[in-house]
C-alpha positions as CSV (number, residue, x, y, z in Angstrom):
1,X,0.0,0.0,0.0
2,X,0.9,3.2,-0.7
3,X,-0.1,6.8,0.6
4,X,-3.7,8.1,-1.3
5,X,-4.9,11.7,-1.8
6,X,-3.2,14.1,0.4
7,X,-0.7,12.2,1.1
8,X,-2.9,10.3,3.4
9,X,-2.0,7.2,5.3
10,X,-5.1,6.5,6.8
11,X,-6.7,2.8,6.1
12,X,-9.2,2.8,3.9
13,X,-7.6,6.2,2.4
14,X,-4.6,4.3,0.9
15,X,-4.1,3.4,-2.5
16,X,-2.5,0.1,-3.6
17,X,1.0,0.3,-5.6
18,X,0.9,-3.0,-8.4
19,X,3.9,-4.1,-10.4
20,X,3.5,-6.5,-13.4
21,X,6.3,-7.7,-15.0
22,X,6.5,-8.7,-18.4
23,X,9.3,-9.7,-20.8
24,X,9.4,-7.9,-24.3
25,X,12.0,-7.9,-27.2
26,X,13.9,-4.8,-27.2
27,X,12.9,-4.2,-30.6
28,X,9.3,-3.5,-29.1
29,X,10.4,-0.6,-26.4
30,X,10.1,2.2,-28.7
31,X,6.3,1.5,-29.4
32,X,5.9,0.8,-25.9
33,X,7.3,3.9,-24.7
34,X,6.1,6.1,-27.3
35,X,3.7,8.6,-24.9
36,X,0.4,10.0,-26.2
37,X,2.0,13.3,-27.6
38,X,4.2,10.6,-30.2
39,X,7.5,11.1,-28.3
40,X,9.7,8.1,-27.8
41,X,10.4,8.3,-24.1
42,X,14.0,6.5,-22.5
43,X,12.6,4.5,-20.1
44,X,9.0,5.1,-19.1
45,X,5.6,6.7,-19.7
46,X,4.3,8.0,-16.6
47,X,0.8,8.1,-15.4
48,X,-1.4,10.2,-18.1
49,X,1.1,9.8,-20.7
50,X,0.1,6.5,-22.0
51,X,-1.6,6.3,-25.7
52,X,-5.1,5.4,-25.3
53,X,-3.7,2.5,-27.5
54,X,-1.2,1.6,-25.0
55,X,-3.7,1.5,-22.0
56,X,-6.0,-0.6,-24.0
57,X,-3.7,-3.4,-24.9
58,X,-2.4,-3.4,-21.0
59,X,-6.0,-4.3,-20.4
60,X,-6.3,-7.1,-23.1
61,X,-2.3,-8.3,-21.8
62,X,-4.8,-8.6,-18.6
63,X,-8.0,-10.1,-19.6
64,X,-5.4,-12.9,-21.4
65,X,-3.3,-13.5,-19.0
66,X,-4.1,-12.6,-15.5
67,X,-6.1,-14.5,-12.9
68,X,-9.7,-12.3,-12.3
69,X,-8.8,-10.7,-9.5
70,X,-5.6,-9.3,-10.6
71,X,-7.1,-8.4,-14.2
72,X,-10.2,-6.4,-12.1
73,X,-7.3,-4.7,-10.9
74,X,-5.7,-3.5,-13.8
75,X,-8.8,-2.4,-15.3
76,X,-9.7,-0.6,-12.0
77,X,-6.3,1.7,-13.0
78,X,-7.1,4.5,-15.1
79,X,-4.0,5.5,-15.7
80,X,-1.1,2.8,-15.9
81,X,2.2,3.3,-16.7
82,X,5.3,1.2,-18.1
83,X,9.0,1.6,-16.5
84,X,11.5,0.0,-18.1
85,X,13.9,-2.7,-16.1
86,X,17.3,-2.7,-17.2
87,X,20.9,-3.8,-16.0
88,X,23.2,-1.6,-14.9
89,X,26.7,-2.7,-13.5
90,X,30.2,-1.3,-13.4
91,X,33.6,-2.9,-13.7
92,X,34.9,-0.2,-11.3
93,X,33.4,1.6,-8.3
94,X,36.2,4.2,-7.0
95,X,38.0,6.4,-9.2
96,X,40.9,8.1,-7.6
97,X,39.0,10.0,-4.7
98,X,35.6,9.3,-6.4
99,X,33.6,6.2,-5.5
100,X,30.1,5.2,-6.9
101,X,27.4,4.1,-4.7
102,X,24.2,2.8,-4.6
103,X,22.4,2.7,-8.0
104,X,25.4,5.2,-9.8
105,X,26.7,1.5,-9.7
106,X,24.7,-1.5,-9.8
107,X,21.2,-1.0,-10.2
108,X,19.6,-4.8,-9.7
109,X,16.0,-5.7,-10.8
110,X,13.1,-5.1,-8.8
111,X,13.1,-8.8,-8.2
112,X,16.0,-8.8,-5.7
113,X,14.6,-5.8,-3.4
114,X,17.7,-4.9,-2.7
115,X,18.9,-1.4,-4.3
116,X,18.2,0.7,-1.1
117,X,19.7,-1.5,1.5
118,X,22.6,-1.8,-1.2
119,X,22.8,1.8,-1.5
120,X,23.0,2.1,2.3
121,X,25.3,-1.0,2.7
122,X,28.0,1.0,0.7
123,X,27.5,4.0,2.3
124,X,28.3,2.2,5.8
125,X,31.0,0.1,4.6
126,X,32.9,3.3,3.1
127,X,32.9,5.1,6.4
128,X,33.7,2.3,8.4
129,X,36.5,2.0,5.5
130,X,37.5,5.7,5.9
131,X,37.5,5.9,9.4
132,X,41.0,6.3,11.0
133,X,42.5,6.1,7.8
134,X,43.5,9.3,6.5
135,X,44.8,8.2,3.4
136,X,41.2,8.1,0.7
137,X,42.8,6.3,-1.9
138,X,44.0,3.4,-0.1
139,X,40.9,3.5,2.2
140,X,38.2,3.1,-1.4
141,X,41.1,0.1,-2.6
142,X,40.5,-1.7,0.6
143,X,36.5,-0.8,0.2
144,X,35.9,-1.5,-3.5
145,X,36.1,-5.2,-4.1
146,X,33.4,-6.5,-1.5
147,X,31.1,-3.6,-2.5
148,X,32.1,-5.4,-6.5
149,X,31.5,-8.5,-5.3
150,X,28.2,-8.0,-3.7
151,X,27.0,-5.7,-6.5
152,X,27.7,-8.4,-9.2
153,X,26.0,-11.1,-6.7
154,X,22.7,-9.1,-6.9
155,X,23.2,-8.4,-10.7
156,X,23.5,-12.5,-11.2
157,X,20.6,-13.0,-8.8
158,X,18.6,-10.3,-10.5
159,X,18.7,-11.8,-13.7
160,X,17.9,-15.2,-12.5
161,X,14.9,-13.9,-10.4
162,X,13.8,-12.0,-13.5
163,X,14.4,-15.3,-15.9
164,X,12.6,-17.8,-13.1
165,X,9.6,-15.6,-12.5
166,X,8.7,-15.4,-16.2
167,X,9.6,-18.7,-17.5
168,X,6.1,-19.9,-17.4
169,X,4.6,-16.7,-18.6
170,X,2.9,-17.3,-21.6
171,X,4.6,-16.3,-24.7
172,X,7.5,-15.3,-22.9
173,X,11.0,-14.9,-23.8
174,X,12.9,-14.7,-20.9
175,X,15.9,-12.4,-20.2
C-alpha cells in the first residue's frame, strides 16, 4: 500500500501500488514507450502519458493472461504506466578519490529488493572504510572489491529472479 490523496496514510484512504512484469524484445520498447504526444520516451511513460492505445492493450495483456482478480485490478487503474527494467553494472566503483554508490553503480531488478539496503550498505561500509585512515585512496582500494563482489551477486541473482519468475509466462522470452 501506498499513501492516497493528500498524502494520506489512513486505512481505507490508501491506495495500492501494483507491479506486473512482463518480458518484451527490445525491438518492441520504442512503441511501448512512445507517450500520447508521439515522443519516444527512454525508459518510461508515466501516469497520463500512455496512448489510449497503450492503455488498451495493458488491459487485453490482462484479460489474457491474468487471474480475475488481478485483471479487475488493472482495469480498475485508469491511468497505468510502463517503466522499463534494465541492467546496470560497473567494472569499477572508486576512481581516484571518487567512489560510486548505490544505484550510480549496480542497479539490480526489482526482483532482488535490494537497491536501497545496497545503496546504504556502501554507504556504511565506506565510512567504516574511511574511518582512522587518512589516506582516501587506499581507504576506497580496501573498500571496493566487496562492495564489487556484492554488486555483481545481486546483478546475477537479478537476472535469474527476472528469468525464473517469467519462465512460465505465456509467450515469454525470458531475459
Amino acid at each position: 500500500m501506498v499513501p492516497g490523496a493528500g498524502e494520506s496514510i489512513a486505512p481505507g484512504e490508501r491506495r495500492y501500488n501494483w507491479v506486473w512484469y512482463r518480458n518484451v524484445e527490445a525491438a518492441k520498447l520504442p512503441a511501448l514507450l512512445t507517450d500520447r504526444e508521439g515522443g519516444v520516451r527512454a525508459s518510461s511513460v508515466p501516469p497520463g502519458m500512455l496512448p489510449d492505445s497503450g492503455r488498451e492493450a495493458v488491459y487485453a495483456a490482462a484479460d489474457r493472461f491474468l487471474p480475475p482478480q488481478f485483471r479487475s485490478l488493472v482495469q480498475a487503474t485508469a491511468e497505468p504506466f510502463i517503466q522499463a527494467i534494465v541492467d546496470l553494472k560497473v567494472p569499477k566503483m572508486a576512481f581516484g578519490r571518487v567512489a560510486l554508490l548505490g544505484d550510480a553503480a549496480f542497479q539490480p531488478r526489482p526482483h532482488t529488493a535490494a537497491s536501497t539496503s545496497k545503496a546504504a550498505g556502501n554507504a556504511l561500509a565506506l565510512a567504516d572504510a574511511l574511518r582512522g585512515n587518512a589516506d582516501v585512496l587506499q581507504a576506497l582500494k580496501k573498500w571496493e572489491p566487496e562492495q564489487l563482489e556484492y554488486g555483481e551477486y545481486l546483478y546475477r541473482s537479478g537476472v535469474e529472479l527476472g528469468r525464473r519468475s517469467q519462465s512460465a509466462y505465456p509467450g515469454s522470452t525470458p531475459t
